[in-house]
NUTIDREN-489224 format. One record per atom (N, C-alpha, C, O): x, y, z. Coordinates in steps of 0.2 Angstrom, whole numbers, plus 2048, in hexadecimal, padded with zeros to 3 digits. Layout:
// NUTIDREN-489224
XYZ
...
This chain:
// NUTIDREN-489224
8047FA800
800800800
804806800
807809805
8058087FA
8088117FC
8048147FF
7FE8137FE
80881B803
80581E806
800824802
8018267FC
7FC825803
7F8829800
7F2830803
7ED833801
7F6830809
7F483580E
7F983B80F
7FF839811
7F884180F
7FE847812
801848819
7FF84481D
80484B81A
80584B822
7FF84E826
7FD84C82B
7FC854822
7F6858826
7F1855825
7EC857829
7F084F820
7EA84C821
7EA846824
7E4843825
7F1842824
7F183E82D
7F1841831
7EC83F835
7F4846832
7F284A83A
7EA84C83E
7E884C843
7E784F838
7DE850838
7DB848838
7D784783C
7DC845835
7DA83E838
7DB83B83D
7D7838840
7E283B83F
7E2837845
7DD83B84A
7D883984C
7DF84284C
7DB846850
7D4847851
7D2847856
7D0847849
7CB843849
7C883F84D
7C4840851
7CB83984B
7CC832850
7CD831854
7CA82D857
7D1835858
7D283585F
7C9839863
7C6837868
7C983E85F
7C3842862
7BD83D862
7BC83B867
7BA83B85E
7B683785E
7B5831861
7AF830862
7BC82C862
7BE826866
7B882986D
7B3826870
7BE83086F
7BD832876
7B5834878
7B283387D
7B3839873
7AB83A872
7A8832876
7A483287B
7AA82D872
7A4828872
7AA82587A
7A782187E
7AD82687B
7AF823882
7AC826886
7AA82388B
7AB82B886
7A782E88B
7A083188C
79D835890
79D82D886
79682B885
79282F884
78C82E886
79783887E
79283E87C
78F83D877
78B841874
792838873
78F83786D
78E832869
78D832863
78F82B86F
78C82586F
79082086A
794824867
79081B869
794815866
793815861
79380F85F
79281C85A
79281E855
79881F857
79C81A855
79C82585A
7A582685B
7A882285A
7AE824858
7A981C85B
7AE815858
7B0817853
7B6816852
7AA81B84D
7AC81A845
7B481E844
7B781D840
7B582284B
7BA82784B
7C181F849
7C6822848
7C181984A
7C681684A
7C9814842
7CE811840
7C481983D
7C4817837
7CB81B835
7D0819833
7C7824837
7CD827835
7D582783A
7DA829838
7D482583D
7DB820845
7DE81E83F
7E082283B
7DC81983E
7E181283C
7E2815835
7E8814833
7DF819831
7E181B82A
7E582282A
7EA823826
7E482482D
7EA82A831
7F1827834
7F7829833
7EF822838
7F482083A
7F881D833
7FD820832
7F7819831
7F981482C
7FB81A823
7FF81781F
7F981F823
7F882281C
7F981F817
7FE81F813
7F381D816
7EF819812
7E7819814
7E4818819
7E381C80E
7DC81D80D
7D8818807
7D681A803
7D8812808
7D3810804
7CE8127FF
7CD80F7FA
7CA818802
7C881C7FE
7C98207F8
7C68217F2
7D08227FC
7D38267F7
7D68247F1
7D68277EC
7D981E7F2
7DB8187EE
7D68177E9
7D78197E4
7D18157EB
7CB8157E6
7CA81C7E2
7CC81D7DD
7C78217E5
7C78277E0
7CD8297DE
7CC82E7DA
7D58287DF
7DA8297DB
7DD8317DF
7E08357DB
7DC8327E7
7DE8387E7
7E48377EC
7E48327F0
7E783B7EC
7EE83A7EF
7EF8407F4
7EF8457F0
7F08427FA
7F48497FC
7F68477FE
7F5847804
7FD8437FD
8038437FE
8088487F9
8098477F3
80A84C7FB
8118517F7
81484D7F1
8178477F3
81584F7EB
81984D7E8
81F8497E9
82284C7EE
8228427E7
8268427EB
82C8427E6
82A8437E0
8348427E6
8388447E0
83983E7DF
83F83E7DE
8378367DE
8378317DB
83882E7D5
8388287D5
């Protein structure tokens, strides 16, 4: 899997995920918040499935 995420769009993901985990741990916005594990592990990992599929990339050019 290449990478296919940017830095600032790992960074708002994970954060995301973090807020959301924590929403639903502490039961303001109910066991919907889990979904936040989607963007975690996809942030964490930089790698979108999604984006794969529609072909889009924010990753910086790289000089390869």
């Amino acid at each position: 899997m290449k990478t296919n995420e940017g830095t600032m769009d790992r960074a708002l993901r994970v954060a995301l995920g973090l807020v959301l985990i924590a929403l639903a741990a502490t039961g303001a916005i109910g066991v919907w918040g889990y979904v936040g594990l989607v963007p975690l592990v996809t942030g964490a990992i930089g790698y979108c499935p999604l984006y794969a599929l529609l072909g889009v990339d924010t990753c910086p050019n790289r000089s390869t």
